[in-house]
C-alpha positions as CSV (number, residue, x, y, z in Angstrom):
1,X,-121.2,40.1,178.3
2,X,-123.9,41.8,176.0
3,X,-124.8,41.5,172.6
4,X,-121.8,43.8,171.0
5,X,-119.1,41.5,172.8
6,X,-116.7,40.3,170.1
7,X,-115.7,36.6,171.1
8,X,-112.8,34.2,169.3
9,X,-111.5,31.2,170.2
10,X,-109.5,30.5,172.9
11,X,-106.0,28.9,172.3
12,X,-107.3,26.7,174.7
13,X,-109.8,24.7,172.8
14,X,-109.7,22.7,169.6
15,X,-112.7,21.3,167.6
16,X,-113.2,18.3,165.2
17,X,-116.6,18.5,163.5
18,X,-118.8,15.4,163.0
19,X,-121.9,15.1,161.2
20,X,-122.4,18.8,161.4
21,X,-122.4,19.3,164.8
22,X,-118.7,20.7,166.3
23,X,-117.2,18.7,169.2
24,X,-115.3,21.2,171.2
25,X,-112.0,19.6,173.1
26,X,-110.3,22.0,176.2
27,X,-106.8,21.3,175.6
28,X,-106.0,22.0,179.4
29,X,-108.5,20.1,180.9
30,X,-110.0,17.5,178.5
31,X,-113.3,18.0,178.8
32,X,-115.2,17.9,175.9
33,X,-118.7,19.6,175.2
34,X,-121.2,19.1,172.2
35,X,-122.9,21.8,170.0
36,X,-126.2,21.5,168.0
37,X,-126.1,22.9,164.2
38,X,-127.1,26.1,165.4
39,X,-124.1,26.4,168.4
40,X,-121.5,24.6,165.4
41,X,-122.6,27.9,163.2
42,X,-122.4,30.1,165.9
43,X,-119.0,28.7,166.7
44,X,-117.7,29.1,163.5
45,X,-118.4,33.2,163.2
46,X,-116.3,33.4,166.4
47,X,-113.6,35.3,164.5
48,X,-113.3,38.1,167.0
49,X,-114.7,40.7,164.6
50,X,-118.4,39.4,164.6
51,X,-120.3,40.6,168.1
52,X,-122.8,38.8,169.2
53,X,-125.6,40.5,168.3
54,X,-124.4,40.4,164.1
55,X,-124.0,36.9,164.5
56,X,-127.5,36.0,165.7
57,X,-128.6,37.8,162.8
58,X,-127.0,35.9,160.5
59,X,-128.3,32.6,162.0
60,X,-131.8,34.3,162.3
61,X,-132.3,35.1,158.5
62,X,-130.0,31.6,157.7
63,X,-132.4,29.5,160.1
64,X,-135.4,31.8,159.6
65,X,-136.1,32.4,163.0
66,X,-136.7,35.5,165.3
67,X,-133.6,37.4,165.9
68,X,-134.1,38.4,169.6
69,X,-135.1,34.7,169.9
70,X,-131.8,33.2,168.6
71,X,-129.7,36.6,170.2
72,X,-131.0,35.4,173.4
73,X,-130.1,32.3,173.0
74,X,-126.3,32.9,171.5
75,X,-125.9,35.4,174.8
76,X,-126.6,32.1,177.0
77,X,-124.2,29.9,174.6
78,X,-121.5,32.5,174.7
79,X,-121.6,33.1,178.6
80,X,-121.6,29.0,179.1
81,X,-118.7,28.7,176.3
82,X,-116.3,32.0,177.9
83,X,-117.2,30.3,181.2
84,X,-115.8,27.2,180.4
85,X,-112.6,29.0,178.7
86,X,-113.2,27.9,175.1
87,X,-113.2,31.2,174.5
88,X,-112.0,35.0,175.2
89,X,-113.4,38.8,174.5
């Protein structure tokens, strides 16, 4: 995975949004995972058209932060989330 992979979300996972923060459910296995403000915005660009790389920076000039910063981090996020099957290239 590098920083022009497109990503969407997988069939596989559903997500109910509280307080601004997504709560991601695997419908196959139940397990559910937390993301921060940061990991709810990245989730909701995942539209398969977006890679990576144009989604960190959009976060980076909407959170004013350093866009090799937050591309580093959304490469870490997206590996942990396509390992975890929530969601697909």
């Amino acid at each position: 995975m590098d920083a022009q992979t497109r990503l969407r979300h997988s069939p596989d996972a559903t997500v109910q949004e509280v307080a601004g923060e997504a709560i991601l459910i695997h419908l196959q296995t139940g397990v559910y995972y937390s993301l921060n403000d940061v990991g709810t915005a990245f989730w909701n660009l995942l539209d398969g058209a977006l890679s990576i790389e144009a989604c960190a920076q959009s976060l980076a000039a909407e959170y004013n932060a350093p866009a090799d910063v937050v591309l580093a981090d959304l490469l870490e996020l997206a590996a942990d989330l396509h390992k975890e099957g929530l969601v697909a290239r």
